[in-house]
C-alpha positions as CSV (number, residue, x, y, z in Angstrom):
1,X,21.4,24.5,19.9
2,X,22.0,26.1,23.5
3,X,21.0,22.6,25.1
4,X,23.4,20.8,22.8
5,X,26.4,23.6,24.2
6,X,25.5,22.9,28.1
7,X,25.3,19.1,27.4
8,X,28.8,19.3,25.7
9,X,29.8,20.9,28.9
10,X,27.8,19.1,31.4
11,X,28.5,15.9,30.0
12,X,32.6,15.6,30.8
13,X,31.6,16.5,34.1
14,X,29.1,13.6,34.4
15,X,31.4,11.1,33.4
16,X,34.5,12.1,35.5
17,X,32.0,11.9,38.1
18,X,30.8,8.8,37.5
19,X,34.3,7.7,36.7
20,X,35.6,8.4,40.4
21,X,32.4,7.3,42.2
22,X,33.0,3.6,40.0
23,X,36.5,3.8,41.2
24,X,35.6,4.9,44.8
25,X,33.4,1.7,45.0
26,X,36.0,-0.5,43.2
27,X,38.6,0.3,45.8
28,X,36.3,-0.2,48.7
29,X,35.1,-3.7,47.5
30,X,38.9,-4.3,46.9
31,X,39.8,-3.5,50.5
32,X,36.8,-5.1,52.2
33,X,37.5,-8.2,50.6
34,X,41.2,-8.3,51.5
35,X,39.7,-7.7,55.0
36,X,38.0,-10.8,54.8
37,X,40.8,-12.7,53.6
């Protein structure tokens, strides 16, 4: 039962992290290409 509590609060974590490093790589594909352009 403790692993399920620090999952529940590890997990949010994960996710917003994962959220801003997809976003971090979406913007940078975004402005290489409109380099290229």
């Amino acid at each position: 039962m403790q692993y399920f509590k620090t999952y529940l609060s590890i997990a949010p974590v994960l996710s917003m992290l994962s959220l801003g490093v997809l976003a971090g790589f979406f913007i940078e594909m975004n402005l290489f290409f409109f380099q290229m352009l």
